[in-house]
C-alpha positions as CSV (number, residue, x, y, z in Angstrom):
1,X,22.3,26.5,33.0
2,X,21.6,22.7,33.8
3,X,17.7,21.5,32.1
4,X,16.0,19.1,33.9
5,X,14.7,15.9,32.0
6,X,11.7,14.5,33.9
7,X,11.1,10.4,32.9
8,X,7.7,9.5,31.3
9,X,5.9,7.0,33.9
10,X,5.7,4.4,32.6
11,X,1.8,3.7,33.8
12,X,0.6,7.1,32.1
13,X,-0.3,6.6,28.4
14,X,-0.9,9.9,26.0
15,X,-4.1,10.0,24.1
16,X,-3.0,9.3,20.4
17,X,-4.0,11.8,18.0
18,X,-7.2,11.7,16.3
19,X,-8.0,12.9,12.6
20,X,-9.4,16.0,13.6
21,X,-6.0,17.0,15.4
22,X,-4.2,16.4,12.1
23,X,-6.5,18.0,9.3
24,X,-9.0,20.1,10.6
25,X,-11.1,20.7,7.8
26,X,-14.3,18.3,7.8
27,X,-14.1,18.6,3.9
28,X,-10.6,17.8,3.8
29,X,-11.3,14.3,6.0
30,X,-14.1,13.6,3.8
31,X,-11.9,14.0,0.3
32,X,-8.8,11.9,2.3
33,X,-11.3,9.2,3.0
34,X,-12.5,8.9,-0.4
35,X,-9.0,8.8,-1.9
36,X,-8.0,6.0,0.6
37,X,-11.0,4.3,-0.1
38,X,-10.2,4.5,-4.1
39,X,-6.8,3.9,-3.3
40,X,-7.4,0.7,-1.4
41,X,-9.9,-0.7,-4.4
42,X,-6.8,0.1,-6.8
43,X,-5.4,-2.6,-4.6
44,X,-7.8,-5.2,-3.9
45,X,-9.6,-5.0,-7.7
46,X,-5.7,-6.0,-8.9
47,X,-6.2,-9.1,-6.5
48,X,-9.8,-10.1,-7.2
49,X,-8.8,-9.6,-11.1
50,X,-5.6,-11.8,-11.3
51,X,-7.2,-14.2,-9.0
52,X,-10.6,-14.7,-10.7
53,X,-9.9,-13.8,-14.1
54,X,-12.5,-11.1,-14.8
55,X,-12.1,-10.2,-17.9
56,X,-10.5,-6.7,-17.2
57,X,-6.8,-6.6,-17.0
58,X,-6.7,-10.5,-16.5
59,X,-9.1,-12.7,-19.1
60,X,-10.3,-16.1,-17.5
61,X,-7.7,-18.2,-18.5
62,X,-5.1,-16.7,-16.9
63,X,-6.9,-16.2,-13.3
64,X,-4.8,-17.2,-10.7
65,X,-7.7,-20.1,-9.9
66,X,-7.1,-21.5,-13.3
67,X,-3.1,-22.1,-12.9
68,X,-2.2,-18.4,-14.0
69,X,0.8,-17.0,-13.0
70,X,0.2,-13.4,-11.9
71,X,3.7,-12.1,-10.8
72,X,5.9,-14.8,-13.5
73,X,3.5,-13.7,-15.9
74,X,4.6,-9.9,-15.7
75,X,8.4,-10.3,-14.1
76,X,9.2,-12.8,-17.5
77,X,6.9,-10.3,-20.2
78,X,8.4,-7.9,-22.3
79,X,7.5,-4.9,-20.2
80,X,10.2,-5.9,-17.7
81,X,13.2,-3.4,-19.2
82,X,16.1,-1.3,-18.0
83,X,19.0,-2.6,-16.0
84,X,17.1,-5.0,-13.0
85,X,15.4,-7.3,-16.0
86,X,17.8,-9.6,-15.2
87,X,16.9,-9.6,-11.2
88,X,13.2,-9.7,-11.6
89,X,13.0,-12.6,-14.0
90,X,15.4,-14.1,-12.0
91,X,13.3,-13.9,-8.7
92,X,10.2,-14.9,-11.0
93,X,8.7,-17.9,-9.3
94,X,5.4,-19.2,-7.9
95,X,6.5,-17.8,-4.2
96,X,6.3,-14.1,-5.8
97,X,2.8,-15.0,-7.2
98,X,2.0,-15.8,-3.8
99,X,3.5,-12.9,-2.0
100,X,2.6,-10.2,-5.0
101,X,-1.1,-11.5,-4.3
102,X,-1.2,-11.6,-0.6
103,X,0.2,-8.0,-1.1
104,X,-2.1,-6.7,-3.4
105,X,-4.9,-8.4,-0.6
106,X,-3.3,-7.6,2.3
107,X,-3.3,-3.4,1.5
108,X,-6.3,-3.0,-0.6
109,X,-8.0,-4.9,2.6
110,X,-6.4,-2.4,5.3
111,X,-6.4,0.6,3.4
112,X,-10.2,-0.2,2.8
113,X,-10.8,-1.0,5.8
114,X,-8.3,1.5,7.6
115,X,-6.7,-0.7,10.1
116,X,-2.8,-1.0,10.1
117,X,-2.3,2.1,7.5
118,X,1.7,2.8,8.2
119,X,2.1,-1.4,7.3
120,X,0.1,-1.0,4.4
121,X,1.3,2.3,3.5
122,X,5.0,0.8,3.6
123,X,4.1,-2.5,1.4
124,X,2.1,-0.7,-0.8
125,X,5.1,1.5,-1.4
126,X,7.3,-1.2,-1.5
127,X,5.4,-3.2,-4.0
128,X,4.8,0.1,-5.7
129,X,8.6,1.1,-6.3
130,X,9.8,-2.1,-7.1
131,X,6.8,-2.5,-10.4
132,X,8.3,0.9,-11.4
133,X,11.6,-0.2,-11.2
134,X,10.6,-3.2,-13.0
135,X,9.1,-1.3,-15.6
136,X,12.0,1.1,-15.7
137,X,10.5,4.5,-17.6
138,X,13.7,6.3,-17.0
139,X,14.0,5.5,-21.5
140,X,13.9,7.0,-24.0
141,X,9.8,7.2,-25.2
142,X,8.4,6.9,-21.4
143,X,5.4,9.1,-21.1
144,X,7.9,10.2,-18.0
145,X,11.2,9.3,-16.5
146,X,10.9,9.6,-13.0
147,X,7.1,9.7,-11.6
148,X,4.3,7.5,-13.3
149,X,1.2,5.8,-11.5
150,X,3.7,3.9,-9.7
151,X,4.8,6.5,-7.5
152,X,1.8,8.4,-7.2
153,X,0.2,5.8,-5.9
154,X,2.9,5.2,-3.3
155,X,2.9,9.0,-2.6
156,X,-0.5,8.9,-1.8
157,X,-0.2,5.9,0.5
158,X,1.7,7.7,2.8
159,X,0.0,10.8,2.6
160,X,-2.9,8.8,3.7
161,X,-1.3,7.0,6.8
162,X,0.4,10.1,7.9
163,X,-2.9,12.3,7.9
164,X,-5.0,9.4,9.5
165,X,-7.1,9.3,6.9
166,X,-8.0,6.3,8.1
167,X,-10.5,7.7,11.3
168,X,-13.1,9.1,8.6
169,X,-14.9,6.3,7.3
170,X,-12.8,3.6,8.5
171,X,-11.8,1.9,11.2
172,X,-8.7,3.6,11.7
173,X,-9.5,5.0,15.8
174,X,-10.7,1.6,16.9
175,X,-7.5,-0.1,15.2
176,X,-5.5,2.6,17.2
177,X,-7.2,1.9,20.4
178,X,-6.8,-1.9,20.8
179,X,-4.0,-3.2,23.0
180,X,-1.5,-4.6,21.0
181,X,-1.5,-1.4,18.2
182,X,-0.8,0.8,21.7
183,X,1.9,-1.4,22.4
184,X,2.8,-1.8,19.2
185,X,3.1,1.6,17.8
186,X,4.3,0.2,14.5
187,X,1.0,-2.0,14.0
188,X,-0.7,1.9,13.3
């Protein structure tokens, strides 16, 4: 028995999937795009804090604006434990406070917004794993070892890109749909 492999034509492009394919239940879309929604503001209130100093986590004199030092601030603080302390301090510099920031804009703008989800879903994560390894709760006292906020919130991020929570209240189909994110497939 021989199978026959047909090629894809190159000029024929498949419909990508749409929210509705994915989860079915209205209620479901509705309770995905509130979570990314809260889940992008998580992001981009931890930006417009450290930049702006509002008073919350951040107090006014050490906004970013006013010569803070949002990343070097945490990597060199006491709450950097466990055996990478050394490598985070040692990476401390103003280029993280740049990066860390332009992260913390960069997804908590797309998630928000719903454009570029599996890019933002990745940094997020990225950004997300690497403050919990900084943190290191895997001692003795840790409210728990292995999964804290850190990974939740990564967990969710990809829970969110995966079931394109981004076409319910977002701009997630549109994103799709444009030329370059087609060709792109990675851009989605």
């Amino acid at each position: 028995m021989t199978a026959t492999v047909t090629p894809r034509s190159s000029s024929t492009t498949t419909a990508l999937p749409a929210q509705e394919e994915v989860v079915t239940s209205l209620t479901a879309r509705r309770v995905l795009a509130l979570t990314r929604l809260a889940t992008g503001f998580i992001f981009l209130w931890a930006f417009l804090d450290k930049t702006f100093g509002l008073g919350y986590a951040t107090p006014s004199e050490r906004a970013w604006i006013n010569g803070g030092t949002p990343s070097q601030g945490f990597l060199n603080s006491p709450a950097v434990v466990g055996p990478f302390q050394g490598f985070f301090q040692g990476i401390a510099s103003p280029l993280t406070d740049v990066l860390f920031m332009l992260g913390m804009l960069g997804v908590g703008a797309a998630v928000m917004l719903g454009i570029g989800m599996r890019v933002a879903a990745w940094s997020g994560s990225i950004i997300m794993v690497m403050m919990w390894m900084a943190e290191w709760p895997l001692v003795e006292g840790s409210t728990n070892p292995l999964v804290d906020y850190h990974i939740i919130y990564a967990l969710t991020l990809v829970v969110l890109a995966t079931c394109l929570a981004s076409d319910t209240w977002g701009l997630g189909r549109w994103w799709r749909e444009l030329p370059v994110v087609r060709a792109q497939r990675w851009l989605r």
